[in-house]
C-alpha positions as CSV (number, residue, x, y, z in Angstrom):
1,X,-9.0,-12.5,4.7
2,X,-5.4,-11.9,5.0
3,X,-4.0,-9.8,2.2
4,X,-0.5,-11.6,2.3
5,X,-2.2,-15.1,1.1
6,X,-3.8,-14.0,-2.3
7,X,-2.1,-15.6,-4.7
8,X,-4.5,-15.3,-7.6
9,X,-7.0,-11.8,-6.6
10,X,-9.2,-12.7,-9.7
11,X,-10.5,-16.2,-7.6
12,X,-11.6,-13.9,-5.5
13,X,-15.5,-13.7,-4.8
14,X,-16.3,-9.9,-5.8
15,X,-17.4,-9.6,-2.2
16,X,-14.3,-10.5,-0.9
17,X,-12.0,-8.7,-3.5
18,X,-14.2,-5.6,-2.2
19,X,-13.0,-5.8,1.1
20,X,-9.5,-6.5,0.3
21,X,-9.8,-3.1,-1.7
22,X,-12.0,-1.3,1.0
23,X,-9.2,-2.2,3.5
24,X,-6.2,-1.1,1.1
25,X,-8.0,2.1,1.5
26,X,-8.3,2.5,5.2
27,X,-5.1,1.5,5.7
28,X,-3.7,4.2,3.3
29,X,-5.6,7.0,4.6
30,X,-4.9,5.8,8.2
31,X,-1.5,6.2,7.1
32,X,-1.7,9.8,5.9
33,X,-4.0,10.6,9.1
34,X,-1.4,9.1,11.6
35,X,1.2,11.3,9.6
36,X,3.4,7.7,8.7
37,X,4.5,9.4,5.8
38,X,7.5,7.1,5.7
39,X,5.2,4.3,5.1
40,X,2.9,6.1,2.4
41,X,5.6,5.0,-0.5
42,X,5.2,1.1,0.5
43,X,1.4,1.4,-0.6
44,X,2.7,1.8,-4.7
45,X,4.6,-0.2,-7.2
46,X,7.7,0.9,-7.7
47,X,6.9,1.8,-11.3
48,X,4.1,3.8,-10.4
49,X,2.1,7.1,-11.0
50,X,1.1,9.4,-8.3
51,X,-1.4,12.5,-10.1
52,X,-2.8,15.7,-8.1
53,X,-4.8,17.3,-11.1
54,X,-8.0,19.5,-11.1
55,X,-11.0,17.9,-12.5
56,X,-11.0,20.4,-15.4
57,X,-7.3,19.6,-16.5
58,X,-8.0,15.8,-16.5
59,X,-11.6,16.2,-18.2
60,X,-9.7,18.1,-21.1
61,X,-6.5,15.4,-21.3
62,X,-4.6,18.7,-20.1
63,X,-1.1,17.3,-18.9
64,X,-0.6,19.7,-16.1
65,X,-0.8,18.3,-12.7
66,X,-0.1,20.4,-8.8
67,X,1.8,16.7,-8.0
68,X,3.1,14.7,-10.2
69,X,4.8,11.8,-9.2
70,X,6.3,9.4,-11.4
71,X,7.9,6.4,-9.5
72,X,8.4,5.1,-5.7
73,X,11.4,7.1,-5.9
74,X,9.6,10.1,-6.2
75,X,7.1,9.7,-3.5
76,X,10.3,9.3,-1.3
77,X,11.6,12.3,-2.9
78,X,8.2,14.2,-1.6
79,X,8.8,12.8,2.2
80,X,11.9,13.7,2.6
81,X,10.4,17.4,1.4
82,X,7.5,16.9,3.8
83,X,10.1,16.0,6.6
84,X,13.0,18.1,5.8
85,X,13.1,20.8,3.6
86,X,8.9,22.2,3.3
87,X,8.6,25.3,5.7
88,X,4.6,25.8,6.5
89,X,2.6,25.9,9.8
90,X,1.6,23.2,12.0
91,X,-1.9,21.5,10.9
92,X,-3.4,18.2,11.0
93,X,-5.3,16.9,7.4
94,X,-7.9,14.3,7.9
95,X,-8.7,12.2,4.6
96,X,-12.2,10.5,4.1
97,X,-13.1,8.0,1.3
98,X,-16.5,6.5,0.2
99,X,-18.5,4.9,-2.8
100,X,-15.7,2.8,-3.6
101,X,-16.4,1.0,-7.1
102,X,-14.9,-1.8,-8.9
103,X,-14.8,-1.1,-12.6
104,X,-13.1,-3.9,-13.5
105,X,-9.6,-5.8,-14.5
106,X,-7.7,-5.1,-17.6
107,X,-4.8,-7.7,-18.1
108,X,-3.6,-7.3,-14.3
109,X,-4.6,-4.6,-13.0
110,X,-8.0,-3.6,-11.1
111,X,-9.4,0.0,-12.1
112,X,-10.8,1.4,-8.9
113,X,-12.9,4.8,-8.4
114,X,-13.5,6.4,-4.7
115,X,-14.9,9.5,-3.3
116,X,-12.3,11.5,-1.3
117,X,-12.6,14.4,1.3
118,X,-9.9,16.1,2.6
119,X,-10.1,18.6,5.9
120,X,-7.6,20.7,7.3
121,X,-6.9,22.1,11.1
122,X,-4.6,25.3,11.6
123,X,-3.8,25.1,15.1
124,X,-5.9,28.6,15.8
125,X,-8.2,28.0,13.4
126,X,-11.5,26.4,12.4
127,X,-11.5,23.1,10.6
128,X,-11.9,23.4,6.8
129,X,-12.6,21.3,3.9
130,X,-9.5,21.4,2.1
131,X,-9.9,19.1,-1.5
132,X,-12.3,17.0,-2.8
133,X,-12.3,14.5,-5.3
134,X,-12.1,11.4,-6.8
135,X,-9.4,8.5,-6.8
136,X,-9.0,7.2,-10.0
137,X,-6.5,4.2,-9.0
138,X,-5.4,1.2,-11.1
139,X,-4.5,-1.6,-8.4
140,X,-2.4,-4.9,-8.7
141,X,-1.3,-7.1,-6.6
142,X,2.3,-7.6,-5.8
143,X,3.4,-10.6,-3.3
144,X,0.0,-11.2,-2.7
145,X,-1.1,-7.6,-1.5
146,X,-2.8,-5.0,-3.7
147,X,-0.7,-2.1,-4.4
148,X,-1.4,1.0,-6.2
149,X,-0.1,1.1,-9.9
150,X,-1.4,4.8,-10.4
151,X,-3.5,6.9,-8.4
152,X,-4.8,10.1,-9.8
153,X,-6.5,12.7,-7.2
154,X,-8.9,14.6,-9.3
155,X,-10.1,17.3,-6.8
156,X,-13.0,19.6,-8.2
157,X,-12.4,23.1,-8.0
158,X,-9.8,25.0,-10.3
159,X,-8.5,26.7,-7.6
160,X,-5.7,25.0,-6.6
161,X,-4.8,25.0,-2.7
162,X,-2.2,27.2,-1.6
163,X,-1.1,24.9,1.2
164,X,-0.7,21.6,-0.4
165,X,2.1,20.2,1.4
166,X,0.5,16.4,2.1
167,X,-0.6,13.5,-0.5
168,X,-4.7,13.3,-0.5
């Protein structure tokens, strides 16, 4: 089904709203892969929240986040770091997701949980798993595509990586 002729997501079958979702998140992380990070803002509402926060902070209601983004503005903010300004050595980060699950709409917006694993590559180095989490993402759909209202990474460990220079 093409994304761009939903006009009402809720007729959908919960089949097909699944793969709508499942291919909202392929295309996101395919985005991060490829290292498109000028495209990575077009995936959120303008209004939106963008969260990095250990599990333990978000389990406890702590407000203290490694990313916090705030709007679309912000997210361009962080590109323009990514692109511009962040010093760090080369490496490639390679983003998995799985056990995508549908927890249901409140008013307008889909609430969404995935698994995510993140693994980095130094050039001279071995390849390492770098963060792993869960999405918690509330989803709506804008012009007939779904777009992510808030997406909070909750990564497990309270260690917090000392290279995070890409979104998960």
């Amino acid at each position: 089904m093409n994304v761009a002729e939903i006009s009402n997501p809720r007729e959908l079958s919960s089949l097909e709203l699944r793969g709508v979702i499942d291919t909202l998140y392929a295309d996101y992380q395919g985005c991060l892969n490829e290292e498109r990070f000028e495209d990575w803002p077009g995936f959120f509402t303008e209004d939106c929240l963008y969260k990095i926060v250990p599990r333990e902070n978000f389990e406890r209601g702590l407000p203290l986040a490694t990313w916090l983004c705030e709007s679309r503005g912000y997210l361009l903010d962080r590109v323009t770091a990514i692109r511009k300004t962040a010093v760090y050595a080369p490496r490639a980060i390679r983003r998995l997701y799985s056990g995508i699950r549908l927890l249901g709409w409140k008013s307008n917006t889909i609430e969404v949980r995935a698994d995510y694993a993140a693994f980095e590559t130094l050039l001279d180095e071995m390849t390492r798993v770098f963060n792993v989490g869960v999405y918690h993402d509330r989803i709506v759909f804008a012009d007939g595509r779904p777009k992510f209202k808030e997406k909070i990474c909750v990564f497990d460990s309270v260690l917090v990586p000392n290279s995070l220079i890409f979104p998960l």
